[in-house]
Residue frames as a rotation matrix with the C-alpha (Angstrom) as fourth column:
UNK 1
-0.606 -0.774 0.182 -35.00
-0.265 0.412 0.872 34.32
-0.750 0.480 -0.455 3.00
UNK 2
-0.343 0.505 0.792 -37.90
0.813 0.582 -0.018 33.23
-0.470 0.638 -0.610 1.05
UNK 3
0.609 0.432 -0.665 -38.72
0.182 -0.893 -0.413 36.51
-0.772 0.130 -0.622 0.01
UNK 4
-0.431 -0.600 -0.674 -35.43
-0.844 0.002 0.537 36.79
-0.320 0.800 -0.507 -1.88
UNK 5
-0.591 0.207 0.779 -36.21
0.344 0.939 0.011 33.50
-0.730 0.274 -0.626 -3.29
UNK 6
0.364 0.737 0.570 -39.67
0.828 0.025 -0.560 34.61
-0.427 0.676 -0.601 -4.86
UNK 7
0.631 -0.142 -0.762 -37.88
-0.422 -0.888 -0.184 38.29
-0.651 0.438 -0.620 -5.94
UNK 8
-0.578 -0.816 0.011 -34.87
-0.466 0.341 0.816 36.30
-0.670 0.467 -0.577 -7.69
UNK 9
-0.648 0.095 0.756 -37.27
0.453 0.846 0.282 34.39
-0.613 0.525 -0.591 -9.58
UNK 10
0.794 0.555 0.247 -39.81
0.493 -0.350 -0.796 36.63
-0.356 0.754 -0.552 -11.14
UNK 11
0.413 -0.604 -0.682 -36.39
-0.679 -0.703 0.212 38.74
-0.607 0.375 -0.700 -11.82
UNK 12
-0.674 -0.721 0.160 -35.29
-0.355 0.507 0.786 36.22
-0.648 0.473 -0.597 -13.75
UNK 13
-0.263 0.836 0.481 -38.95
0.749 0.491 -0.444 35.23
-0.608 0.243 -0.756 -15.48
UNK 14
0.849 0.094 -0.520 -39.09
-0.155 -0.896 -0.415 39.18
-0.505 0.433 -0.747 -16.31
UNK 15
-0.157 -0.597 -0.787 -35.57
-0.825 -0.358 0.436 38.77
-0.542 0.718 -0.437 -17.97
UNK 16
-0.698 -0.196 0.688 -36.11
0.336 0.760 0.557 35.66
-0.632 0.620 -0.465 -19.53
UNK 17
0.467 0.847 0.253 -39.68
0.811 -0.296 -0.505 37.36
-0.353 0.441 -0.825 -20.96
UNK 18
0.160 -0.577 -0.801 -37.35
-0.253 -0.808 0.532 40.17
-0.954 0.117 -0.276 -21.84
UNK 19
-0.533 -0.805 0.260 -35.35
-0.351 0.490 0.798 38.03
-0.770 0.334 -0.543 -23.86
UNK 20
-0.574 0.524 0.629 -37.97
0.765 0.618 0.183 35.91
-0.293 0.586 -0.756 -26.10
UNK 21
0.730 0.683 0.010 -40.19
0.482 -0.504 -0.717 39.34
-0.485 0.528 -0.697 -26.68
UNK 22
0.290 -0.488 -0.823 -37.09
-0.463 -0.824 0.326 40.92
-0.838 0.286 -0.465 -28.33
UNK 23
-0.882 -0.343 0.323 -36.00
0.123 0.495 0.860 38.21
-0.455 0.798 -0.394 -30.36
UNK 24
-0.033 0.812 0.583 -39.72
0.830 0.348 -0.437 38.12
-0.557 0.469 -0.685 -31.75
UNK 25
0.632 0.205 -0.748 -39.98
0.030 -0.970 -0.241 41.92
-0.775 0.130 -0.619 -31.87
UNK 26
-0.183 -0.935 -0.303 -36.69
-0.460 -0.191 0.867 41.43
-0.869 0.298 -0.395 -33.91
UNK 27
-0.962 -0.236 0.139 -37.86
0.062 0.307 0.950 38.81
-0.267 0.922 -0.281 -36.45
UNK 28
0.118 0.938 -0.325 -41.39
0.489 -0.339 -0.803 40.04
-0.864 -0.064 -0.499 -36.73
UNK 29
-0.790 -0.273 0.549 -42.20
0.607 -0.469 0.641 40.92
0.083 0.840 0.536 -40.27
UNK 30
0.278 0.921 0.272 -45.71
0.770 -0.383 0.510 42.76
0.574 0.068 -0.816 -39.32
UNK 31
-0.541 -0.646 0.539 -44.30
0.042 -0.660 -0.750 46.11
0.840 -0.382 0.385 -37.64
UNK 32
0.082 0.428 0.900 -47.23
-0.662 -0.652 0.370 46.40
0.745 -0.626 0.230 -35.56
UNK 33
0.872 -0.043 -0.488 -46.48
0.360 0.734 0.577 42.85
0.333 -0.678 0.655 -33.62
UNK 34
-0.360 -0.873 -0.330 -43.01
0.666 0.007 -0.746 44.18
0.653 -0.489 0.579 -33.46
UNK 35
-0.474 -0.275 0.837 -43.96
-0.210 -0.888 -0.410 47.27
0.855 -0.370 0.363 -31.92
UNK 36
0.860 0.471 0.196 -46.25
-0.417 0.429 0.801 44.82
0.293 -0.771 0.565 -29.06
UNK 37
0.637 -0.643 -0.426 -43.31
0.747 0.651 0.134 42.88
0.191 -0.403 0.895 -28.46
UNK 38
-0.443 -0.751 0.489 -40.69
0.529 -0.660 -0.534 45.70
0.723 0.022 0.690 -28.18
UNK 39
0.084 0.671 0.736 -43.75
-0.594 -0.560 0.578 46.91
0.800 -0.486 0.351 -25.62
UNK 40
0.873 0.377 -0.309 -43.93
-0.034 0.679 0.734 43.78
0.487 -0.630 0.605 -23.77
UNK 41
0.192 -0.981 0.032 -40.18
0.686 0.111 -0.719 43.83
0.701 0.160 0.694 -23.41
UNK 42
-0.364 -0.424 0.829 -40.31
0.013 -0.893 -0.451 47.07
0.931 -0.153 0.330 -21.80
UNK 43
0.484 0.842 0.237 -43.16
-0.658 0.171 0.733 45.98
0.577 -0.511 0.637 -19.28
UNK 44
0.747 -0.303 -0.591 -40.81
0.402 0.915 0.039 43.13
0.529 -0.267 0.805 -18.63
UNK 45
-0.374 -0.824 0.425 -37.74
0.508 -0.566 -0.650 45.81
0.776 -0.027 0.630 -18.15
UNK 46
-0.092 0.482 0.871 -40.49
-0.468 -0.794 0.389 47.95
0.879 -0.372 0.299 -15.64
UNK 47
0.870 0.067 0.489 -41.02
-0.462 0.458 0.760 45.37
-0.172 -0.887 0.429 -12.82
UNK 48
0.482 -0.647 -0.590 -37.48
0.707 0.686 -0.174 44.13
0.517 -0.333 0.788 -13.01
UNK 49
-0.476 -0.652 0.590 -36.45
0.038 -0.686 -0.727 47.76
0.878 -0.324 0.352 -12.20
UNK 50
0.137 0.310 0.941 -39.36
-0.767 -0.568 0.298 48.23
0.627 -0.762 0.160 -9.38
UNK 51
0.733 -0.359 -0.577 -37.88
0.368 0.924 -0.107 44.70
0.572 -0.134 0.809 -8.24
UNK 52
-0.092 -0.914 -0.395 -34.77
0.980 -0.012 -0.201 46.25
0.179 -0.405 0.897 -7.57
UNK 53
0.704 0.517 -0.487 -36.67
0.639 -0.761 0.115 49.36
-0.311 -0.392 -0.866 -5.96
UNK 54
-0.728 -0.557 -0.401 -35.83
0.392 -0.817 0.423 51.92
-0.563 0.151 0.813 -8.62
UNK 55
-0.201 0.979 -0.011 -38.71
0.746 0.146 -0.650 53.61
-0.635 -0.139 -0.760 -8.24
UNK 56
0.322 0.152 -0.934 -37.69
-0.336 -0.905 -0.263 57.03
-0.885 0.398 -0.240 -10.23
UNK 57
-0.912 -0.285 -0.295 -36.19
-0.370 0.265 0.890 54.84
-0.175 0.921 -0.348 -13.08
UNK 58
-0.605 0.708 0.363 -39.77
0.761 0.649 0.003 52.75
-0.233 0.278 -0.932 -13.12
UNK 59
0.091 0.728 -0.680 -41.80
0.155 -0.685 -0.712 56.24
-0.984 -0.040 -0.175 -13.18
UNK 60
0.059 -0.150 -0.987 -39.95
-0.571 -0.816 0.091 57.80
-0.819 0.558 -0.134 -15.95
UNK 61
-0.951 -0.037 -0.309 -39.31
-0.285 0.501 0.818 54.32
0.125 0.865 -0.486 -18.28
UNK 62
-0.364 0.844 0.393 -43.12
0.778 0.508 -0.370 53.28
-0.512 0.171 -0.842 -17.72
UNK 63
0.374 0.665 -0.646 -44.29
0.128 -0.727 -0.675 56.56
-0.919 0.170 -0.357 -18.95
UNK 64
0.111 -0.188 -0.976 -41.72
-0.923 -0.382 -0.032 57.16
-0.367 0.905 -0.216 -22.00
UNK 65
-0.825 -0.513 0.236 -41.18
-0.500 0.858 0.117 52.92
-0.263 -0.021 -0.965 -22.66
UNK 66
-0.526 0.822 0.218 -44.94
0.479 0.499 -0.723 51.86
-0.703 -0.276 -0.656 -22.16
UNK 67
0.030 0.999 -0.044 -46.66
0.549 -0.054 -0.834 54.64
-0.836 0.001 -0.549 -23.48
UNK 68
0.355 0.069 -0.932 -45.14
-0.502 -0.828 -0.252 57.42
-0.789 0.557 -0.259 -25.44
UNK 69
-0.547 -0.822 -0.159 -42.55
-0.660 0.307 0.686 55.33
-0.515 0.480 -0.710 -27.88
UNK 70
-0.582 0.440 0.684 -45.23
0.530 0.843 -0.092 52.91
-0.617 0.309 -0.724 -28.86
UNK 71
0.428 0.892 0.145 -47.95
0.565 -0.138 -0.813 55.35
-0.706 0.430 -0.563 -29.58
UNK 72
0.044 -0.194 -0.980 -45.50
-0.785 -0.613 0.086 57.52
-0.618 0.766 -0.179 -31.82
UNK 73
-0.859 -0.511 -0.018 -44.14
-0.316 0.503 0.804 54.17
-0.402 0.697 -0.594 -33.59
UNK 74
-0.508 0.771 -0.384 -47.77
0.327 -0.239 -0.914 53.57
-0.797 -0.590 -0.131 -33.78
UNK 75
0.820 0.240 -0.520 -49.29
-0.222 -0.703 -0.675 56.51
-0.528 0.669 -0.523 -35.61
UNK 76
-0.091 -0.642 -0.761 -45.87
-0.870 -0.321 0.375 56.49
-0.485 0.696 -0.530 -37.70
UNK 77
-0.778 -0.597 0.197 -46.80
-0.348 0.670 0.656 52.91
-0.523 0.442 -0.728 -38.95
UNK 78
0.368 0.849 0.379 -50.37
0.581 0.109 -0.807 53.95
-0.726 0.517 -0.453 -40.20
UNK 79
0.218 -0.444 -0.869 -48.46
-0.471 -0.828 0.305 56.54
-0.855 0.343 -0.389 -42.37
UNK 80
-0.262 -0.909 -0.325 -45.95
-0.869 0.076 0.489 54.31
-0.419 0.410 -0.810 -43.70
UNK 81
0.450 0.400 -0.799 -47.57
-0.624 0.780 0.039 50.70
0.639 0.481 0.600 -43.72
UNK 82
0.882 0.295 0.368 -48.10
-0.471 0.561 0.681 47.84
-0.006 -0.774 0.634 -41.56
UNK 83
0.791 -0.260 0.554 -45.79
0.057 0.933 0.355 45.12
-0.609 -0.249 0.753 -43.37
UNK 84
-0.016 -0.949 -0.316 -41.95
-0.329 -0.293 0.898 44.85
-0.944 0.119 -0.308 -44.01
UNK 85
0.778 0.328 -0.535 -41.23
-0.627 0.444 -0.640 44.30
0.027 0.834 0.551 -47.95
């Protein structure tokens, strides 16, 4: 029983951390903080899924969520420029 206990609570720490890195990611006027928060978010989204042992959903969103989607947004905001006008 305590086991569920301590799983129910970091699930719920991971969505609350969900929650507060999106709103930032959202009003973030420096793109590259958004694109950390919109990261952290996803990190937060990865151990709530291997929480709820979905281990082929945690492979495939840590790899395109974590790694790839940042590093394009990334490279596409040295192009373009750091900060929203």
């Amino acid at each position: 029983m305590m086991a569920v206990d301590i799983v129910m609570g970091l699930l719920a720490a991971s969505a609350l951390i969900s929650v507060i890195a999106t709103v930032l990611a959202v009003q973030a006027r420096d793109l590259l903080k958004a694109v950390i928060f919109s990261a952290l978010q996803s990190v937060a989204y990865t151990l709530m899924y291997f929480m709820l042992m979905a281990p082929d959903i945690v492979l495939v969103y840590a790899a395109v969520a974590v790694g790839i989607y940042p590093l394009i947004l990334i490279l596409l905001i040295k192009k373009v420029g750091r900060y929203e006008v």
